[in-house]
VOPAGU-2260 file (C-alpha; in pm, 1 decimal, decimal comma):
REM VOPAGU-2260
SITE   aa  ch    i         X         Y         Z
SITE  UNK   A    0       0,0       0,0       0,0
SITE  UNK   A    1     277,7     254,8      96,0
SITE  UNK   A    2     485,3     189,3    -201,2
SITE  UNK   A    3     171,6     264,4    -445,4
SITE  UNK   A    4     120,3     584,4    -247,4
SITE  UNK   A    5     493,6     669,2    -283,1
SITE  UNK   A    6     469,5     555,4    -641,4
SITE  UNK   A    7     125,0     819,8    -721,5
SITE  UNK   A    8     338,5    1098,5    -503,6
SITE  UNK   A    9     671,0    1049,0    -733,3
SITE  UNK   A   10     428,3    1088,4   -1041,3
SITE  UNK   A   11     333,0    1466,9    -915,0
SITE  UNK   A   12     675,0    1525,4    -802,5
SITE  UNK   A   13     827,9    1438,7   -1148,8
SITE  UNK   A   14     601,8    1667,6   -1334,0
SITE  UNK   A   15     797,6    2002,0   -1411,8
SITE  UNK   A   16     458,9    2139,0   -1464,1
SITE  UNK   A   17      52,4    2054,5   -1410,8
SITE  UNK   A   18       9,1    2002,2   -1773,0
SITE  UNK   A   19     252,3    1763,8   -1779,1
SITE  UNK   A   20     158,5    1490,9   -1535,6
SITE  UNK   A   21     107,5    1167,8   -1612,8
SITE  UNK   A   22    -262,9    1086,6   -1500,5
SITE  UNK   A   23    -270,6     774,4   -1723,3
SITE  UNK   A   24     -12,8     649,5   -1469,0
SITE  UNK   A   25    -158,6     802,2   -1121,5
SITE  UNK   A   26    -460,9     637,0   -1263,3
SITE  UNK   A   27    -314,3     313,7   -1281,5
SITE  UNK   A   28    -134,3     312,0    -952,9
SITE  UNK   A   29    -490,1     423,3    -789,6
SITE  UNK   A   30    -680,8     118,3    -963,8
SITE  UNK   A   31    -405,6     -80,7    -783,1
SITE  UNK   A   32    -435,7      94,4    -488,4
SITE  UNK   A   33    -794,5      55,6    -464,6
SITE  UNK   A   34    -756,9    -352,8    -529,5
SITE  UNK   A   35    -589,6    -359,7    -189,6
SITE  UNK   A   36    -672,9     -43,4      45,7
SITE  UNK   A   37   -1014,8      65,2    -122,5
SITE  UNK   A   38   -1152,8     358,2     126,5
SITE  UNK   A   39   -1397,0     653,4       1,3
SITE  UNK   A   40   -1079,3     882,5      24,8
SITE  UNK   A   41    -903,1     640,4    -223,9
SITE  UNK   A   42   -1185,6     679,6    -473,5
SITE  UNK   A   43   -1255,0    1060,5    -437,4
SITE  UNK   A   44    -857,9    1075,8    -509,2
SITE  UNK   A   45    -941,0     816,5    -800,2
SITE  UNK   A   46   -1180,2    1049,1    -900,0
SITE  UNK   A   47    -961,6    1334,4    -934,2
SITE  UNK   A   48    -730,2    1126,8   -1161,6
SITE  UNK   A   49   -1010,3     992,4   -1357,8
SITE  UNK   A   50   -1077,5    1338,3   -1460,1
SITE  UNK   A   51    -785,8    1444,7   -1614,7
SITE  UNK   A   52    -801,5    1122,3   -1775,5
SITE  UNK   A   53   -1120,1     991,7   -1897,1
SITE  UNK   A   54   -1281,1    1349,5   -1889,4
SITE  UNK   A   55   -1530,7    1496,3   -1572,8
SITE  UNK   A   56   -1878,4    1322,9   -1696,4
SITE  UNK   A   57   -1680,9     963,4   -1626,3
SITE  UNK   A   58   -1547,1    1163,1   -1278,5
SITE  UNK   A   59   -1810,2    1259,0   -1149,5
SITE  UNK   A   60   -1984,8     891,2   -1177,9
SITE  UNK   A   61   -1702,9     788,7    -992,0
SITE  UNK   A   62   -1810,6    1059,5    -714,7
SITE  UNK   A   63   -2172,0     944,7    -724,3
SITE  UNK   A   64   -2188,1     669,9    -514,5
SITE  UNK   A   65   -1946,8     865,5    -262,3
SITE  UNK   A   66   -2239,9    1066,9    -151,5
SITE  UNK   A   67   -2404,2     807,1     -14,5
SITE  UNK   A   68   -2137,3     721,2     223,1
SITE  UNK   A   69   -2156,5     817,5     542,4
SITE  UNK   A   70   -1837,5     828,0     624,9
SITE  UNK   A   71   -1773,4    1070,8     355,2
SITE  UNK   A   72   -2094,4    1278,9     470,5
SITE  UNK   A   73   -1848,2    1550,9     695,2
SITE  UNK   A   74   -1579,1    1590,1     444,1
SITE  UNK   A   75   -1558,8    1907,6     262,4
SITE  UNK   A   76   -1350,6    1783,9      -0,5
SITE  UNK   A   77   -1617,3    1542,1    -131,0
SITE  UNK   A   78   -1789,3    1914,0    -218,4
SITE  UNK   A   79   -1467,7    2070,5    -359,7
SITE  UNK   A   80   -1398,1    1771,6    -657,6
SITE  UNK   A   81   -1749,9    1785,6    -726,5
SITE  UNK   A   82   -1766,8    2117,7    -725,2
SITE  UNK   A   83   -1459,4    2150,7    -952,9
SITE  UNK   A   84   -1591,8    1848,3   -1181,6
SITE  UNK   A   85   -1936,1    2025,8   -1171,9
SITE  UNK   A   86   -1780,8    2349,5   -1310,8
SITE  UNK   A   87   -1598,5    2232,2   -1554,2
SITE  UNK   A   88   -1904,7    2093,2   -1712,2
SITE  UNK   A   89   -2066,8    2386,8   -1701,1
SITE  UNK   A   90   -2302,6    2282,1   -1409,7
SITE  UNK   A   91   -2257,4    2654,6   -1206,9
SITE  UNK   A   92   -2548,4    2635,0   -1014,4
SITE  UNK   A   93   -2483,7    2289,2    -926,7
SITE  UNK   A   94   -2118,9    2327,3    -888,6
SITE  UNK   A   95   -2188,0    2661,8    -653,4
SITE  UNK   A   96   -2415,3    2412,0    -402,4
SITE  UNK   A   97   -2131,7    2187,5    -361,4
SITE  UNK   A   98   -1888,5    2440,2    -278,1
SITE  UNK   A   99   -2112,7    2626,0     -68,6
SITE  UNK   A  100   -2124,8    2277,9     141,9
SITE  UNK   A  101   -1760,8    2197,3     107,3
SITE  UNK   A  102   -1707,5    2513,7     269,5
SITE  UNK   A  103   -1942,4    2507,0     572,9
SITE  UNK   A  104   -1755,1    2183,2     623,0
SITE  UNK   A  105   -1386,6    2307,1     600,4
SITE  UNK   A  106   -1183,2    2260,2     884,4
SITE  UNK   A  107    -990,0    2570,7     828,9
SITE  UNK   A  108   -1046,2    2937,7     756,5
SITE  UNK   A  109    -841,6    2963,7     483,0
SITE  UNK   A  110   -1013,5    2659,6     307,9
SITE  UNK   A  111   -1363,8    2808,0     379,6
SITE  UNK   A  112   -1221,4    3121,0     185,4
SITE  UNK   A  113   -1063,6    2938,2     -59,2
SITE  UNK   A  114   -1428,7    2681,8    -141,4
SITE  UNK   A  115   -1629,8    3072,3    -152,0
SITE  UNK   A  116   -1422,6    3210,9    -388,4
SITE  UNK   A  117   -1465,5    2910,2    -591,1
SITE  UNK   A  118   -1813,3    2922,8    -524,1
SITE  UNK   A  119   -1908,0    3263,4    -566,2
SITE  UNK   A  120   -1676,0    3232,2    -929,3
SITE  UNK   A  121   -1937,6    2957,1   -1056,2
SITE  UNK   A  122   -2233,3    3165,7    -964,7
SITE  UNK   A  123   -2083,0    3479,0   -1152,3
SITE  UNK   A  124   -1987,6    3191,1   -1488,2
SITE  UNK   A  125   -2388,4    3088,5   -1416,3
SITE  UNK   A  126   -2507,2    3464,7   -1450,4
SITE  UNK   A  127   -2225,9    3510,3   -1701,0
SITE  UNK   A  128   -2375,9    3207,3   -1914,8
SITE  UNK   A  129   -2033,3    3132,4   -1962,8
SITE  UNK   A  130   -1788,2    2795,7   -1950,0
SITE  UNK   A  131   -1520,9    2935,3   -1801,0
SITE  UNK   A  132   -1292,6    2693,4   -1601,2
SITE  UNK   A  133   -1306,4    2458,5   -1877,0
SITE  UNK   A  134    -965,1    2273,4   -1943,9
SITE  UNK   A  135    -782,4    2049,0   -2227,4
SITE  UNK   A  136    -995,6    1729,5   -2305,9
SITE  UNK   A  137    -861,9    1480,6   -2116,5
SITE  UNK   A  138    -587,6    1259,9   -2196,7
SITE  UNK   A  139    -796,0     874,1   -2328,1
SITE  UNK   A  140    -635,0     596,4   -2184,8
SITE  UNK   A  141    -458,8     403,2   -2444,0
């Protein structure tokens, strides 16, 4: 278990930039990792990878069955991927709810701040009628 963690950490630390790291392989390492440690943290951090891979409508399926999972039920960043997946398909309203609940649940000031901005940015792209926070399509497995 630790050495696929230390593997999915060396993958972002090798990456000179964001654009450049290799989800196909973090992707890979958290399909193992979920074969022998599976937890609702696992998958939400499957999730993440899953997006930058396969694209956010295949994320947030992965996130779905998260919700009901009570042990995930006081976790703000549950909120914050969804929220971020949410966004990026153009779901503001949706995506603003999330945040709005990741950030009543945030252990820390700064994080509150951090999920309000984020949240009050998707209501202004709702009003805006715009699609901003859109990235690349995401890299298909081969």
């Amino acid at each position: 278990m630790f050495s696929l963690q230390a593997a999915i950490s060396a993958c972002h630390a090798r990456a000179a930039t964001f654009a450049v790291t290799d989800w196909v392989a973090i992707l890979a390492l958290y399909d193992a990792l979920t074969q022998i440690a599976r937890s609702p943290v696992v998958e939400l951090n499957r999730a993440v990878a899953v997006l930058h891979v396969d694209g956010p409508e295949a994320a947030l399926a992965t996130t779905r069955p998260l919700l009901a999972d009570r042990r995930m039920a006081g976790y703000h960043l549950l909120g914050a991927v969804r929220g971020d997946i949410l966004t990026r398909l153009g779901r503001h309203a949706v995506a603003a709810a999330e945040l709005e609940r990741a950030a009543e649940l945030a252990p820390t000031r700064q994080e509150r701040q951090l999920l309000l901005g984020r949240m009050a940015q998707a209501l202004a792209d709702r009003n805006a009628g715009c699609q901003s926070g859109q990235e690349p399509p995401a890299v298909r497995r081969p």
